[in-house]
Backbone as CSV, one residue per row, in Angstrom:
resi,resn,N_x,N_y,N_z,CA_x,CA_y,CA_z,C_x,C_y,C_z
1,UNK,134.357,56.570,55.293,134.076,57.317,56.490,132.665,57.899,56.465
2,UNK,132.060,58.138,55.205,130.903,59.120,55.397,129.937,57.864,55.655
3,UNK,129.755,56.597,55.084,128.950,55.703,55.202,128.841,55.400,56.446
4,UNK,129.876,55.203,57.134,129.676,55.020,58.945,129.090,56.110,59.182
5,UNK,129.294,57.205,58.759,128.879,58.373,59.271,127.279,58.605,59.270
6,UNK,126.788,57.851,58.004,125.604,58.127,57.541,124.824,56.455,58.314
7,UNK,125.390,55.643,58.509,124.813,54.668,59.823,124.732,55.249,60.856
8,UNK,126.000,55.403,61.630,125.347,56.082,62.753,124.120,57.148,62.904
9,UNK,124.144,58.043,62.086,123.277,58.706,62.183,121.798,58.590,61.902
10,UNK,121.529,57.851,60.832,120.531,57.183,60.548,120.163,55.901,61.524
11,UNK,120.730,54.838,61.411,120.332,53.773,62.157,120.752,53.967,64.058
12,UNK,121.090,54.734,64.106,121.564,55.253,65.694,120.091,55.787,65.696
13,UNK,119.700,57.164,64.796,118.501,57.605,65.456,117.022,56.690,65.566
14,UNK,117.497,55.678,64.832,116.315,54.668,64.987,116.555,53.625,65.929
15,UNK,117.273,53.633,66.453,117.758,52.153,67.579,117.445,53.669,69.016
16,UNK,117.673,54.307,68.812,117.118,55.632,70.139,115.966,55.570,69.962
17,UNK,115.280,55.531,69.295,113.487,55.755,69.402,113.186,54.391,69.744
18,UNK,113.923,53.516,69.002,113.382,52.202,69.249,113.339,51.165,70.674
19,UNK,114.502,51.565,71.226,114.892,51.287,72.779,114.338,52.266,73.893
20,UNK,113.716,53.651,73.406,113.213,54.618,74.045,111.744,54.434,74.337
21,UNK,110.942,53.632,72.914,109.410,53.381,72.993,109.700,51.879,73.230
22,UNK,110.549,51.049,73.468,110.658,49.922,74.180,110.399,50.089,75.860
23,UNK,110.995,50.715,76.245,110.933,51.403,77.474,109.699,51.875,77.919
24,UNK,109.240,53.002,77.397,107.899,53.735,77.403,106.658,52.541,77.723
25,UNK,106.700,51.686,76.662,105.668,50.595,76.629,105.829,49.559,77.764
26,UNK,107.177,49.379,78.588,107.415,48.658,79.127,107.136,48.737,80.747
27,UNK,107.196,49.925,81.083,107.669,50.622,82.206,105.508,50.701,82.554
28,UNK,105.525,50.697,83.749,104.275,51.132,84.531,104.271,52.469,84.793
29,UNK,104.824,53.881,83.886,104.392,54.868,84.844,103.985,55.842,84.211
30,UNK,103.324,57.350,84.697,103.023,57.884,83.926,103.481,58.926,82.770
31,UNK,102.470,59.445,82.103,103.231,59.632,80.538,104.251,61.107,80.759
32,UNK,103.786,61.569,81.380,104.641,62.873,82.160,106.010,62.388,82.113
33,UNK,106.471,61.382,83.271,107.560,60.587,82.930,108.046,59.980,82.316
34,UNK,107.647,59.491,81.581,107.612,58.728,80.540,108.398,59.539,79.082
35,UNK,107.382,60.742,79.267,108.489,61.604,78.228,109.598,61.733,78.534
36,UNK,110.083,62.383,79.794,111.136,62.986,80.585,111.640,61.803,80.392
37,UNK,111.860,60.497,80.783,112.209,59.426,80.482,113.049,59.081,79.294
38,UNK,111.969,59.591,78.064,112.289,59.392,76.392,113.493,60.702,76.377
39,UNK,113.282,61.490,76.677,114.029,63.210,76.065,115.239,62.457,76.767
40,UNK,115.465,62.099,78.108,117.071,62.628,78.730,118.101,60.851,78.182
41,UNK,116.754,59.784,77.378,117.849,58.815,77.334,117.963,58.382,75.957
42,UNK,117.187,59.066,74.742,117.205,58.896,73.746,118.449,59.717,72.869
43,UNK,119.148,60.944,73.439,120.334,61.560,72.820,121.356,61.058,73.390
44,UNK,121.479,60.651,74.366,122.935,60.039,74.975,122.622,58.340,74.000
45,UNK,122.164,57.792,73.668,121.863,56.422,73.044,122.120,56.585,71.862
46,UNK,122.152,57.264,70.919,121.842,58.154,69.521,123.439,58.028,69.529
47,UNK,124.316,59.378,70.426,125.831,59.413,70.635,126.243,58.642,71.029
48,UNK,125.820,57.558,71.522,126.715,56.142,71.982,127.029,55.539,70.389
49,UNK,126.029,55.643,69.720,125.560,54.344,68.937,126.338,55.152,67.683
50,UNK,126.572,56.533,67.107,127.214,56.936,66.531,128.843,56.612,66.717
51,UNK,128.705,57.003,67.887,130.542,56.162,68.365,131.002,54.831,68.027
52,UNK,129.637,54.053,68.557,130.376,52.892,68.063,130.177,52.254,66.724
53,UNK,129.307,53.246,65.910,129.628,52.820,64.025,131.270,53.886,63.679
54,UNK,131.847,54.324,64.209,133.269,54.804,63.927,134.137,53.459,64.296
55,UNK,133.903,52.538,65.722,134.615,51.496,65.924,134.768,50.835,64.923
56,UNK,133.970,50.437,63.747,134.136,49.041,62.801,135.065,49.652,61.724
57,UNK,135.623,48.595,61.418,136.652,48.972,60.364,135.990,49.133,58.839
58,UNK,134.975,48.544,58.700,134.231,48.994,57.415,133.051,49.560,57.503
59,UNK,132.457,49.941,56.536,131.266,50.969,56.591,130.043,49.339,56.664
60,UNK,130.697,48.874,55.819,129.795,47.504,55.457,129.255,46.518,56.729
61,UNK,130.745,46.734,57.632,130.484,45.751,58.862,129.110,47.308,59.903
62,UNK,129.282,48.210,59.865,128.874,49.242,60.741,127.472,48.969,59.988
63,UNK,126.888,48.903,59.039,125.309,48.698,58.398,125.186,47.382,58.828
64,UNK,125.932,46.127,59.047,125.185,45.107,59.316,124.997,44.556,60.821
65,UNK,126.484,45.562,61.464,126.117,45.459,63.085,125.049,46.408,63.498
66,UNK,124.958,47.320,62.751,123.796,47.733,63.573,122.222,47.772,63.162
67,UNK,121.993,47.611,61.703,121.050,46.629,61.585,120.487,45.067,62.018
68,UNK,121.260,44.437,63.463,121.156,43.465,63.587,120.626,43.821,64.773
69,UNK,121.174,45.280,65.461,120.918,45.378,66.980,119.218,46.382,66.351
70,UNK,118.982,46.531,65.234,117.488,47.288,65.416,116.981,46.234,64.814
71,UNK,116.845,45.298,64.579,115.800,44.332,63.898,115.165,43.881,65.157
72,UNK,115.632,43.561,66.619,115.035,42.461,67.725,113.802,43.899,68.636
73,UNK,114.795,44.988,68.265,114.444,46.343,68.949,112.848,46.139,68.194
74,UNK,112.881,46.665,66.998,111.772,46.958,66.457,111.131,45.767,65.897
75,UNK,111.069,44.197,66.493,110.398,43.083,66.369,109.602,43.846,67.699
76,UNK,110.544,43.753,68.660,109.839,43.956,70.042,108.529,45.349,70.175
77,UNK,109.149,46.079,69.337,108.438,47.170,69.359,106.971,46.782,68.568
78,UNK,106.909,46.149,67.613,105.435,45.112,66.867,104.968,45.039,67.942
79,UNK,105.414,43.787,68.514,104.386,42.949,69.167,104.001,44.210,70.148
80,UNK,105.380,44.879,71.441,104.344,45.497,72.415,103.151,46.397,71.839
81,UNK,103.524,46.981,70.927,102.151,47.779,70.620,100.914,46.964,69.685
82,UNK,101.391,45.736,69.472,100.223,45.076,68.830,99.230,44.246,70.083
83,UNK,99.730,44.266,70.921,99.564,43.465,72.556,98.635,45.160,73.547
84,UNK,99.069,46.184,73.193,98.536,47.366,73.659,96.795,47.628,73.361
């Protein structure tokens, strides 16, 4: 239980920043919004993503599902800011 516990929390708060500055980089607008943007959708994403490392039945399957959903996140996140 604590290992899911310690995925979600760890790899949740990095798949929130990571889908949050996916966004940021993606979006045409300004940075004003852009924050406001980051703040109101990066904690509801964080608590999604904690919830669903409780769904897997092992701690083992919860580190490799969700290390699979931040690897494309933070490929994407390279290039846009290497392209910036």
């Amino acid at each position: 239980m604590w290992s899911r516990t310690f995925a979600g929390l760890l790899l949740g708060l990095l798949i929130s920043i990571s889908v949050v500055l996916n966004l940021n980089l993606l979006l045409p607008i300004k940075e004003d919004t852009m924050l406001l943007i980051g703040l109101l959708c990066a904690f509801p994403i964080w608590v999604g993503i904690q919830v669903w490392a409780y769904s897997f039945t092992s701690a083992k399957k919860a580190w490799l599902k969700l290390t699979i959903v931040l690897a494309p996140s933070a490929l994407l996140n390279l290039l846009l800011l290497s392209l910036r």
